[in-house]
C-alpha positions as CSV (number, residue, x, y, z in Angstrom):
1,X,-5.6,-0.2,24.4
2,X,-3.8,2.8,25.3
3,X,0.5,1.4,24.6
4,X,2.4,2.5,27.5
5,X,5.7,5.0,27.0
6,X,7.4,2.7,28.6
7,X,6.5,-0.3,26.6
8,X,9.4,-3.0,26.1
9,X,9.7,-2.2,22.6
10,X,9.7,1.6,23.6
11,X,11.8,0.6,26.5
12,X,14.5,-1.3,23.6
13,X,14.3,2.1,21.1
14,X,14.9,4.1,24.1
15,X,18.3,2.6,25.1
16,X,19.8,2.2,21.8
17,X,18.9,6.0,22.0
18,X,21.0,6.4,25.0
19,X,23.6,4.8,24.1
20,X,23.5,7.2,21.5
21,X,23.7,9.7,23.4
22,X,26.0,8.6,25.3
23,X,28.0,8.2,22.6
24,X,27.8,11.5,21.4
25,X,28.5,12.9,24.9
26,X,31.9,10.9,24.9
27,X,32.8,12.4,21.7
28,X,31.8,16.1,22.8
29,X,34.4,15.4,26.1
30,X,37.0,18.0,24.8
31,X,36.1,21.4,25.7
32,X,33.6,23.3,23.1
33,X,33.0,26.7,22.1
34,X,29.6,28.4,22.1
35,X,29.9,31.9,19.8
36,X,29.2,35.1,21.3
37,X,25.7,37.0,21.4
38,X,24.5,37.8,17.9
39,X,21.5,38.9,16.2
40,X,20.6,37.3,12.9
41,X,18.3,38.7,10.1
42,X,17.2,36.3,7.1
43,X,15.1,36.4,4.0
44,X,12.2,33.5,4.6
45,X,10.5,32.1,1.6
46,X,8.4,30.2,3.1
47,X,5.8,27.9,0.6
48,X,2.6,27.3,2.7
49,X,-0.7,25.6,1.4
50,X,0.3,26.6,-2.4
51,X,1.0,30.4,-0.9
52,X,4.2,31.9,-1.7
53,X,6.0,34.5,1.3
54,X,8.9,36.2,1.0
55,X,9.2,38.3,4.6
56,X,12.1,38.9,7.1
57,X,12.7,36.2,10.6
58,X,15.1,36.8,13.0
59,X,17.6,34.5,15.0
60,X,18.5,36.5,18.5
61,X,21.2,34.6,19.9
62,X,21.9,36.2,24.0
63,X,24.6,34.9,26.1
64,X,24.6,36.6,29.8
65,X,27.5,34.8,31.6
66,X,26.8,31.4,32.1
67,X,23.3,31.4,30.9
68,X,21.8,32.2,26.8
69,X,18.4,32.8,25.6
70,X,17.8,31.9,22.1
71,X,14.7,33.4,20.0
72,X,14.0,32.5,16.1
73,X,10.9,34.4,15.4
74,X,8.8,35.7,12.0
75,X,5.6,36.8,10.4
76,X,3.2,36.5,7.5
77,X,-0.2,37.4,6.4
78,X,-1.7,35.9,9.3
79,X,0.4,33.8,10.9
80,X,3.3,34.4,12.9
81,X,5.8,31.9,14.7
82,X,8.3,32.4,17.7
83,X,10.9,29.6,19.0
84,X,12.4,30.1,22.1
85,X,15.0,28.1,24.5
86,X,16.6,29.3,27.2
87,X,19.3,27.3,29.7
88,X,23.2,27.6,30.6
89,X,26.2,27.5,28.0
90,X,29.4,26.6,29.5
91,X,32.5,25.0,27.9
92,X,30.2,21.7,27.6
93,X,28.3,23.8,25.0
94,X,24.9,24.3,25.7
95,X,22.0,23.2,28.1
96,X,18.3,24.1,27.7
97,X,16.1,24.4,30.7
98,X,13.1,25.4,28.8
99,X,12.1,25.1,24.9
100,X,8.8,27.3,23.7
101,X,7.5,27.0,20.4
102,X,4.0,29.8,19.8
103,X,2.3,29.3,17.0
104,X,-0.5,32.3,16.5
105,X,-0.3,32.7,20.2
106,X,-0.7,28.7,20.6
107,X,2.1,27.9,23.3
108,X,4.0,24.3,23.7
109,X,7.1,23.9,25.7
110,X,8.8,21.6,27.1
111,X,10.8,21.7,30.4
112,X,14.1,20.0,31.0
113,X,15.4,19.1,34.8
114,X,18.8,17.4,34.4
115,X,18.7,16.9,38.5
116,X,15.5,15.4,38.2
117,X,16.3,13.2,35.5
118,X,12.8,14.3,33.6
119,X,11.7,15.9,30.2
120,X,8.5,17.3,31.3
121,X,6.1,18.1,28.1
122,X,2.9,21.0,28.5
123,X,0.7,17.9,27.5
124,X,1.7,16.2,31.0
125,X,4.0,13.7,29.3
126,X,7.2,13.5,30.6
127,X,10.2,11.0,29.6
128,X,13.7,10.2,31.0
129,X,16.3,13.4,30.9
130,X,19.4,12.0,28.3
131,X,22.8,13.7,29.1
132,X,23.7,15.8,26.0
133,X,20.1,16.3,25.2
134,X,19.2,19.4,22.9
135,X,16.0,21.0,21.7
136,X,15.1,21.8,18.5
137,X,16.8,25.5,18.4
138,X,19.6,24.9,21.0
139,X,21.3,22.0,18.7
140,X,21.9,24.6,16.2
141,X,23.9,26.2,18.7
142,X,25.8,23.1,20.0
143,X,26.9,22.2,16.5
144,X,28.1,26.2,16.5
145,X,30.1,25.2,19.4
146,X,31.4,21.8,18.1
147,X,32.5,24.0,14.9
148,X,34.1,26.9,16.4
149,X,35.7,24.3,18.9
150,X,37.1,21.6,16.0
151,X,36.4,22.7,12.2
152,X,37.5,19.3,11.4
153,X,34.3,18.4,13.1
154,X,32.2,18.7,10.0
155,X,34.9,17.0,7.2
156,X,32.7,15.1,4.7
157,X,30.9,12.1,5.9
158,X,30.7,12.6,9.4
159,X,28.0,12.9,11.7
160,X,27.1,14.0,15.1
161,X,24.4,12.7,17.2
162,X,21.7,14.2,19.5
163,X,18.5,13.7,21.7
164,X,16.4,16.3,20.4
165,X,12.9,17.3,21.9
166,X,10.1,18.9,20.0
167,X,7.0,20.2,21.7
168,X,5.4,17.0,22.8
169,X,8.3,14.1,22.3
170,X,12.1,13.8,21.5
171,X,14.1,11.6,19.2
172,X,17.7,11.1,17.9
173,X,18.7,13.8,15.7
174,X,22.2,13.0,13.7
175,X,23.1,15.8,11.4
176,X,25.7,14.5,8.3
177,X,27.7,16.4,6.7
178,X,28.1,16.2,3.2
179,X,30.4,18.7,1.8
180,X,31.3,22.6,1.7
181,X,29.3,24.8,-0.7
182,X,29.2,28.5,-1.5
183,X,25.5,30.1,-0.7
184,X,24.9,33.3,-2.8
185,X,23.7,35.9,-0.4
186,X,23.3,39.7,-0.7
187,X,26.3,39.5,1.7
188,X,28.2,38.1,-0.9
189,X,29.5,34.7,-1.3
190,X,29.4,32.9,1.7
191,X,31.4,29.8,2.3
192,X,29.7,27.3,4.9
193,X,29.5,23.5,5.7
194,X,26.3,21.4,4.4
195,X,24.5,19.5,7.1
196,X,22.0,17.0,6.6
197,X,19.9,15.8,9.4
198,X,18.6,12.4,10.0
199,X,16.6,10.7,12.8
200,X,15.3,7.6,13.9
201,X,11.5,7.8,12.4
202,X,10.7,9.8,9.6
203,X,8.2,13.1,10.6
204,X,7.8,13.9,6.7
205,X,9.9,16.6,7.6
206,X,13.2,17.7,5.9
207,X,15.8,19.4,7.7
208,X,18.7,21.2,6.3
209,X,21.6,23.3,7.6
210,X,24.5,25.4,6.6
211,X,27.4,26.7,8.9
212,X,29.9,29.3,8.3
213,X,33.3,29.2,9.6
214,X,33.1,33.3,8.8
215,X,30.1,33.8,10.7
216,X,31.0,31.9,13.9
217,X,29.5,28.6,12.7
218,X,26.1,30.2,12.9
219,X,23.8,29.1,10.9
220,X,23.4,31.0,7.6
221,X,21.0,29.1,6.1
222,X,18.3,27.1,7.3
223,X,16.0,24.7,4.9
224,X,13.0,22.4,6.1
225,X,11.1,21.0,4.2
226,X,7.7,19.2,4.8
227,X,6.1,16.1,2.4
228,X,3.4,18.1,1.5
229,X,5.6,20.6,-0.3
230,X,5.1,23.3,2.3
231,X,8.9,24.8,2.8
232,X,10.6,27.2,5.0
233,X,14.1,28.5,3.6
234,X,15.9,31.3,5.9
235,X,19.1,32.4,3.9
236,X,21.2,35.3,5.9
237,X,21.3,39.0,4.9
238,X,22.7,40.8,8.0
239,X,24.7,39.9,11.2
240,X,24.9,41.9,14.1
241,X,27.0,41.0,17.1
C-alpha cells in the first residue's frame, strides 16, 4: 500500500514541524543581516569509496539588490558536483525560489512558491510551503545573517531551527552551537563558532559548520560526514569580496 504524504501520522510530524518553524520565525523577527557578495575558495578532502581527494571547491555567494544567487561547486577524477539556490535576501535574511543540486550532470531541484503555499520537488512531489523555510545551501547563509545581525546568537548551547529541503523532501534542521574554536588555515588562525546540526530523522549523514565573525560569518569550514565513512571537509584558503 502506497502511505499517503499526508497520512495522520505524517500530518502530526508535519505540525510539530511548523510550529517549529514558526517558532524559529518569531525568534528571527528583529531585522537580520545577509553579508555582502563574496567568492570563496576551499581545500576539499573529500574520502569517497576508500579514495582519498584533496582538490579545490568553490562557494560563489552574488547579491544583486534584493535578489542572491548562491553556487558551491567542485571536481574530482570523475565526478563533479554543483549546488545552486537562487531567491531574494532582504532584512528577513534570505528566501530561495529555486534550489539545484547536479550530480555528473544529474539535475534535482526543487521549487519554492511562498504565494502558492507549495514546495514543488522535480520528482512531482510537492508539500506545504513553511514560512522561514531554507534549502540546503541558503541556511548557511541565513545563519551568516543571524550572526552578522546578533553574534550573541551562537553563545554555547543554543540552537536555531529551520525547515530545510533537499532534492526530493525537507525536514527540521536545528544547528547547536557548541563552543568557539581556532581552525588552522593557510590563512592563518582563524577564530569561528562550532555549529552542530541536528534533525528530526537521522539520514546517516553528519553535518558540521564553522562561522567566522572575521569573515562575515561565512562559513570557513564545512564537514559532512556520511555512515559509511565517506567524508567531505571544505576548510577556507582564500576570500574574495
Amino acid at each position: 500500500m502506497t502511505r499517503s504524504f499526508f497520512s495522520p501520522g505524517r500530518l502530526a510530524r508535519w505540525a510539530a514541524a511548523c510550529t517549529l518553524a514558526a517558532a524559529a520565525a518569531a525568534a528571527a523577527a528583529a531585522p537580520l543581516a545577509p553579508p555582502p557578495s563574496a567568492r570563496l575558495t576551499y581545500q576539499l578532502k573529500a574520502t569517497a569509496k576508500g579514495f582519498r581527494i584533496n582538490v579545490e571547491s568553490q562557494l560563489d555567494w552574488s547579491r544583486d539588490g534584493g535578489s542572491y544567487r548562491l553556487v558551491n561547486h567542485g571536481s574530482f577524477l570523475v565526478f563533479s558536483f554543483e549546488f545552486a539556490s537562487n531567491g531574494s535576501v532582504d532584512d528577513a535574511g534570505v528566501h530561495p525560489a529555486r534550489y539545484q543540486e547536479t550530480r555528473n550532470r544529474k539535475v534535482k531541484a526543487v521549487d519554492f512558491d511562498a504565494q502558492a503555499g507549495q514546495v514543488r520537488y522535480t520528482g512531482g512531489s510537492q508539500e506545504p510551503y513553511a514560512a522561514g523555510m531554507q534549502d540546503r545551501m541558503s541556511v548557511l547563509m541565513q545563519l551568516a545573517a543571524m550572526g552578522r545581525a546578533d553574534p550573541g546568537a551562537f553563545a554555547a548551547g543554543k540552537v536555531a531551527s529551520f525547515r530545510v529541503a533537499g532534492s526530493s523532501h525537507s525536514d527540521t534542521w536545528r544547528f547547536k552551537a557548541v563552543g568557539n574554536e581556532q581552525l588552522d588555515t593557510t590563512l592563518g588562525k582563524i577564530d569561528a563558532v562550532h555549529l552542530v546540526r541536528e534533525r528530526d530523522h537521522d539520514d546517516g549523514q553528519k553535518i558540521e559548520v564553522w562561522l567566522s565573525s572575521a569573515y562575515d560569518w561565512l562559513p570557513v569550514r564545512v564537514l559532512s560526514q556520511e555512515t559509511s565513512g565517506d567524508s567531505l571537509d571544505q576548510v577556507l584558503t582564500r576570500i574574495e569580496r
